[in-house]
C-alpha positions in Angstrom: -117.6 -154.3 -109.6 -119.1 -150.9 -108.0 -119.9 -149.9 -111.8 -122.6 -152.3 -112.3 -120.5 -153.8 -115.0 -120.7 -157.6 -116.0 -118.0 -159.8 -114.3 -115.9 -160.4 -117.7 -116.5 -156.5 -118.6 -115.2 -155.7 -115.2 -112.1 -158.2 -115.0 -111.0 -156.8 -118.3 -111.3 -153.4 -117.1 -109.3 -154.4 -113.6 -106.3 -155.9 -116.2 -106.0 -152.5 -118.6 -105.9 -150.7 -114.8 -102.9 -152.6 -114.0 -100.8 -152.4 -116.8 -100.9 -149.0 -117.2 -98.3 -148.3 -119.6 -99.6 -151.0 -122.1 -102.7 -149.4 -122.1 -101.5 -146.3 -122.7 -99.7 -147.2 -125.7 -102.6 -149.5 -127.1 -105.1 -146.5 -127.2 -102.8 -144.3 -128.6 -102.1 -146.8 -131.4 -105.9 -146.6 -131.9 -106.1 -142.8 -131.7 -103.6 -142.4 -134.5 -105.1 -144.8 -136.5 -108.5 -143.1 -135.8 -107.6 -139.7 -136.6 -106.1 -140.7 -139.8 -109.2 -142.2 -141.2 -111.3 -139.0 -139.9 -108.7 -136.7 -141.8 -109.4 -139.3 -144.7 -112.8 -138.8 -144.6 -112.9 -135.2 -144.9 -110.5 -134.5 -147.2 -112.7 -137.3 -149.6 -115.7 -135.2 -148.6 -113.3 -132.2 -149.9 -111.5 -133.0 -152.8 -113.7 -133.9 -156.4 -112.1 -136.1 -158.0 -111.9 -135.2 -162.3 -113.3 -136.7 -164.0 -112.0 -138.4 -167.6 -111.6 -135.7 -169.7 -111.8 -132.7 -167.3 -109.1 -130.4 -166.3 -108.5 -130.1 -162.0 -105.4 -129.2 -160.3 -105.7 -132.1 -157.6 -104.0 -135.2 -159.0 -105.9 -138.2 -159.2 -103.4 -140.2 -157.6 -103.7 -138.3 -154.4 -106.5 -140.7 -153.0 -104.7 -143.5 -153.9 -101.5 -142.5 -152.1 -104.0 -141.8 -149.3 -105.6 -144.6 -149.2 -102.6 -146.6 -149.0 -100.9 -145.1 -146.1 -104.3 -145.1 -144.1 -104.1 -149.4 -145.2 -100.1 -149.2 -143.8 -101.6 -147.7 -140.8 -104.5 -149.7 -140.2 -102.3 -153.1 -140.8 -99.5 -151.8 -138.0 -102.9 -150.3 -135.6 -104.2 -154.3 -136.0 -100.6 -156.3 -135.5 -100.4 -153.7 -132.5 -103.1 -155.2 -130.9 -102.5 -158.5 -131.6 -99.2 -158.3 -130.4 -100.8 -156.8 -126.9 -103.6 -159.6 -126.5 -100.6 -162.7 -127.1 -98.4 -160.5 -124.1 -101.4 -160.5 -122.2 -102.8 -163.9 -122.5 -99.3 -165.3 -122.3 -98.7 -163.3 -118.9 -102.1 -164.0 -117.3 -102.3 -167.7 -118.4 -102.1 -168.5 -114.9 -104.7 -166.1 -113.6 -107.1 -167.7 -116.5 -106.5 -171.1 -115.1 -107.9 -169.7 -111.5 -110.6 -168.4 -112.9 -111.6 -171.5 -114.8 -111.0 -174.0 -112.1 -113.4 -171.3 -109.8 -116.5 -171.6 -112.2 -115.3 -169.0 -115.3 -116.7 -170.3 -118.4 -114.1 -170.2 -121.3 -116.8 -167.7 -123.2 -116.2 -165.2 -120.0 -112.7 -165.4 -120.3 -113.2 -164.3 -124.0 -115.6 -161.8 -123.0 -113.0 -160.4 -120.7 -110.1 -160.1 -123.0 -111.9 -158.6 -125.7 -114.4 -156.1 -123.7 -111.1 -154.7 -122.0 -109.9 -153.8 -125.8 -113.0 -152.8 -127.0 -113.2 -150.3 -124.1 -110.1 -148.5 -125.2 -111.1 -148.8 -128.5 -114.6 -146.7 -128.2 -112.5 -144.1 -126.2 -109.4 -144.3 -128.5 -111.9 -143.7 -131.2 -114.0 -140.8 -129.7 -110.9 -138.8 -129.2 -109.4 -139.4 -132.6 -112.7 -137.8 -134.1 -111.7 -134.2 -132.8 -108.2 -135.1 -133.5 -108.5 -136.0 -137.1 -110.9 -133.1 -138.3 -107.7 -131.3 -136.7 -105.5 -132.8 -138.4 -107.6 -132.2 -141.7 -107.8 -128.2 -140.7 -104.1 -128.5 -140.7 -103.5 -130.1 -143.9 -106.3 -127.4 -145.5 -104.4 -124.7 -143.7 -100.8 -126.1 -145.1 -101.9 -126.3 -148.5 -102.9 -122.8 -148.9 -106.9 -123.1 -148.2 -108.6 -121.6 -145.9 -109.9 -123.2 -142.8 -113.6 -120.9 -143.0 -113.5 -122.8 -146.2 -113.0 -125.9 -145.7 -115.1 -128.6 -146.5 -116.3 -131.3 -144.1 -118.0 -134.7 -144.6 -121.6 -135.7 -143.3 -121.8 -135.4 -139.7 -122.3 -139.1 -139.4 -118.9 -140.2 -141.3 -117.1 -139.5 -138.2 -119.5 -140.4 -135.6 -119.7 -144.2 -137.1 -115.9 -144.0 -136.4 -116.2 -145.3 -132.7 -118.5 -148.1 -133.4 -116.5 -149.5 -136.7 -113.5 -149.5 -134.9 -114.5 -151.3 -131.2 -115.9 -153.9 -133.7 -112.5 -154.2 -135.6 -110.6 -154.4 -132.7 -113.1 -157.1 -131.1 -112.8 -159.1 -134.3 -108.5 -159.1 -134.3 -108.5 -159.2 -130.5 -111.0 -162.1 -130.5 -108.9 -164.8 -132.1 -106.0 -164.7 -129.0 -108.7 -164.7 -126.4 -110.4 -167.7 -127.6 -106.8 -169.1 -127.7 -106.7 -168.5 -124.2 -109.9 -169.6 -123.0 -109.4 -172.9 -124.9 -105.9 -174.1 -122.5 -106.8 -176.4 -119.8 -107.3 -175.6 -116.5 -104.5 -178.5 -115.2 -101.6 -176.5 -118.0 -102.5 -173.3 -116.7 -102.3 -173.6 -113.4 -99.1 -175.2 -114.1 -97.7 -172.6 -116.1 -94.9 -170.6 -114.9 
């Protein structure tokens, strides 16, 4: 409440400060899955891809095989934070049931759920962006380039990072929140 934040923005934000460890473990999820995509992005921005009938030593399956482990990673980043918002909805079902029956709208309680995730997200995502151009000096350096040499991607490429990914994870988080907003107030109360 003292940081001027709206009431679902700030209940959200009191849940991710009490369970800590879940937190933790959520954003790093995100960070990994961040840094991945920003390695992915300059090492696209790096590597030409030959055309048909030229000669290159990069083979063209190498963005493929990239591609495909950054779709593995994105798939196991979303099930991870599904798999957080059904622990957290099923643990709090109670707590949503006070806060309906005390004037909560069931769009607040959806705001709540989802503006806690996206917060983590937008942090989760800013520190993947340092992270993942890391990552991608690494892979330049441990495939014989050199790292004065290297070749990055449009300044912007990275910095959209952050605001794709809070609105992926508000999408995939959204669907359990409504869930939650939707039980009645009498079955929540109830629920033990």
């Amino acid at each position: 409440a003292r940081a001027g934040l709206p009431l679902p923005a700030a209940l959200g934000l009191k849940d991710l400060i009490a369970r800590r460890r879940r937190t933790f473990w959520t954003a790093t999820a995100v960070v990994v899955t961040g840094a991945v995509l920003v390695a992915t992005l300059q090492i696209r921005a790096a590597v030409r891809i030959p055309t048909v009938g030229t000669v290159s030593d990069v083979p063209t399956e190498l963005t493929t095989l990239i591609y495909s482990l950054d779709a593995v990673l994105i798939i196991i980043a979303a099930t991870t934070l599904v798999a957080v918002m059904l622990l957290t909805v099923r643990e709090q079902i109670r707590d949503f049931g006070v806060l309906k029956a005390i004037g909560l709208t069931p769009a607040q309680i959806t705001a709540s759920l989802v503006s806690a995730q996206a917060i983590i997200a937008v942090v989760a995502a800013l520190l993947s962006i340092p992270l993942g151009i890391g990552l991608y000096l690494a892979v330049v350096n441990i495939t014989g380039g050199a790292e004065n040499g290297a070749v990055f991607a449009p300044w912007w490429y990275p910095a959209l990072v952050p605001f794709v990914v809070a609105a992926a994870v508000a999408v995939i988080t959204s669907v359990p929140a409504r869930f939650a907003a939707q039980i009645p107030v009498t079955e929540a109360v109830r629920y033990e």
